[in-house]
C-alpha positions in Angstrom: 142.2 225.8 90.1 145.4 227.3 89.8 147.4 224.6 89.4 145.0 221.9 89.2 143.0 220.4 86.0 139.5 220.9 85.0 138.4 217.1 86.2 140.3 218.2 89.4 137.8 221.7 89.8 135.0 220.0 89.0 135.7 217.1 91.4 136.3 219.8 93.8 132.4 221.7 93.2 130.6 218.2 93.5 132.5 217.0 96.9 131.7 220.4 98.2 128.9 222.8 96.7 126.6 219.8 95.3 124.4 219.5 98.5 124.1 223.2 99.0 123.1 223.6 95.3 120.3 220.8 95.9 119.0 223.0 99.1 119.1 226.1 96.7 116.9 224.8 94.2 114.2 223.9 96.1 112.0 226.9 96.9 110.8 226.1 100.7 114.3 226.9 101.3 114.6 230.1 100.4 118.1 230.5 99.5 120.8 231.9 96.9 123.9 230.0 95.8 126.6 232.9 94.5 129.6 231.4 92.7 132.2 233.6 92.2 135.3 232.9 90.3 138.7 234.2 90.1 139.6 237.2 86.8 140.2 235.0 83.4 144.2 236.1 83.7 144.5 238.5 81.0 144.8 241.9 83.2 143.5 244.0 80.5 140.3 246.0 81.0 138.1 243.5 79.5 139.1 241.0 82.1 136.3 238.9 82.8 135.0 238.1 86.2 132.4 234.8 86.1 130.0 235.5 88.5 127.1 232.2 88.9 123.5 232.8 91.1 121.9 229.3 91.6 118.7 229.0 93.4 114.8 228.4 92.9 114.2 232.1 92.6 116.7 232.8 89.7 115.6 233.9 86.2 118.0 232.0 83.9 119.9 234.4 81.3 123.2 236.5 80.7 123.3 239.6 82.1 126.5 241.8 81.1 125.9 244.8 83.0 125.1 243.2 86.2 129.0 244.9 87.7 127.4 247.9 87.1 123.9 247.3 88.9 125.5 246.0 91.8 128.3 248.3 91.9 126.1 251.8 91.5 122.5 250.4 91.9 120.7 254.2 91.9 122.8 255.2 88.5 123.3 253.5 84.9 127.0 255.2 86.0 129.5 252.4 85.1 132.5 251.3 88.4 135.3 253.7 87.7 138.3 251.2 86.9 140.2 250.0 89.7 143.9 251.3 90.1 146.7 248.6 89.3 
């Protein structure tokens, strides 16, 4: 949304990801919606990354350390920090 307005991004989520997010939820399909979005702008080391997983298989909840079971799923070892 870079330059847009809330009303516009969420205009923008129903015209494109609401029929995908219906197929998602319902479990004979088997699927996984992953929204992704773009750092919060403040390019400090606490930037946060919004990361949403929408389907019939998904536990509800907050999970702050998923970056670093994805990113070294064998190790509690957290992502070195990328270089800027």
């Amino acid at each position: 949304m870079h330059d847009g307005t809330i009303a516009q991004g969420d205009a923008w989520l129903l015209a494109n990801l609401a029929a995908y997010y219906a197929y998602a939820s319902d479990p004979a399909n088997n699927s996984l919606l992953i929204l992704t979005f773009d750092e919060d702008g403040d390019n400090t080391p606490s930037n946060q990354i919004t990361t949403i997983f929408a389907g019939a298989s998904v536990v509800p909840g907050n999970y702050y350390e998923t970056d670093i079971n994805l990113g070294n799923p064998t190790s509690r070892a957290p992502i070195p920090a990328c270089p800027r």
